[in-house]
Each structure stands twice: as structure tokens, then as C-alpha cells.
N, C-alpha and C positions, 0 to 999 in steps of 0.2 A: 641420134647422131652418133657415129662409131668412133669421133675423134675425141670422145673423152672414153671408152670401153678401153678396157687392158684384157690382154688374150695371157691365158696362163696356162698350164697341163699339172694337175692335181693329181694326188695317188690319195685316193680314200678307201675306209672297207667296203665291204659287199652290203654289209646293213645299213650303211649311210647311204651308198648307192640307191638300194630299193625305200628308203623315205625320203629321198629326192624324187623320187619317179611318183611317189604316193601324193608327193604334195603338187609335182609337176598335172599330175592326173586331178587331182581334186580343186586345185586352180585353174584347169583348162588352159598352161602354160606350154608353151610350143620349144624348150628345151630346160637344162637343167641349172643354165646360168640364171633362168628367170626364177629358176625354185631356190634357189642359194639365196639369192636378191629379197625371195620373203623373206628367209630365214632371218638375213640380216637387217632388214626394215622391222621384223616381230622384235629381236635385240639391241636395237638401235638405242631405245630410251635408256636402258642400264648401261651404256656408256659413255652419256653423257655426263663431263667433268662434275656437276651435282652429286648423279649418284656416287659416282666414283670416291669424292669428297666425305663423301656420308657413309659409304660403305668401308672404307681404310680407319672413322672412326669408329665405329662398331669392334672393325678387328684390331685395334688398337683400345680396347674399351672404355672407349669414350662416347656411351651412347647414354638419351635420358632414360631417365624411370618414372615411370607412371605409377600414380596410387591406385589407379583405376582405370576401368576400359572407357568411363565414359570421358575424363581427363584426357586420355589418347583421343577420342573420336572428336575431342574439341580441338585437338592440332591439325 
């Protein structure tokens, strides 16, 4: 349905160009809005408020420490 799509005019480089056409072709996607659309359903999950959350304490260093990998692999 076209009545939620927004129509926009972009200025990107030439090597964004040609890995859009790469993933347009490797998808079997029939323009480059539908290769943007992976790109951003592949990025979707890291902007979700969680990680966002978790990622601001990291760069804030407020992240835990593990005595061990097997301690992590139990989180």
C-alpha cells in the first residue's frame, strides 16, 4: 500500500550506489528503495531503545565485568 511510503530524492556516493545495486541484485529486488529497506530491517535490532540503553552505558562506563567467559556465557 503506497499510503504509508514517503517518496524522498537522496544524494549518496558512487560506492553506496554500487552496494545497493549488489544487494538489490543478490536479493532479486526490483529497485533500490527495496535494498535500503534490507539494509535497515539487517539494523533494526541496534536501535532498539534496549540496546540503545545498554550501549550509552558502555560509553558511559557503566558496563559489568566478568571473571570469566564461562560467567558471561551464563548471562
Amino acid at each position: 500500500m503506497l499510503s504509508n511510503m514517503v517518496r524522498i530524492v537522496i544524494n549518496i556516493p558512487e560506492k553506496t550506489n554500487r552496494i545497493l545495486n549488489i544487494i538489490k541484485a543478490k536479493y532479486g529486488l526490483k529497485d533500490k528503495s527495496q535494498a535500503i529497506k534490507v539494509v535497515v530491517d539487517i539494523f533494526e535490532p541496534e536501535l532498539k531503545p534496549e540496546f540503545i540503553e545498554e550501549t550509552n552505558k558502555i560509553l558511559k562506563g557503566e558496563f559489568k565485568k566478568y571473571k570469566s567467559i564461562e560467567d558471561l556465557e551464563k548471562m
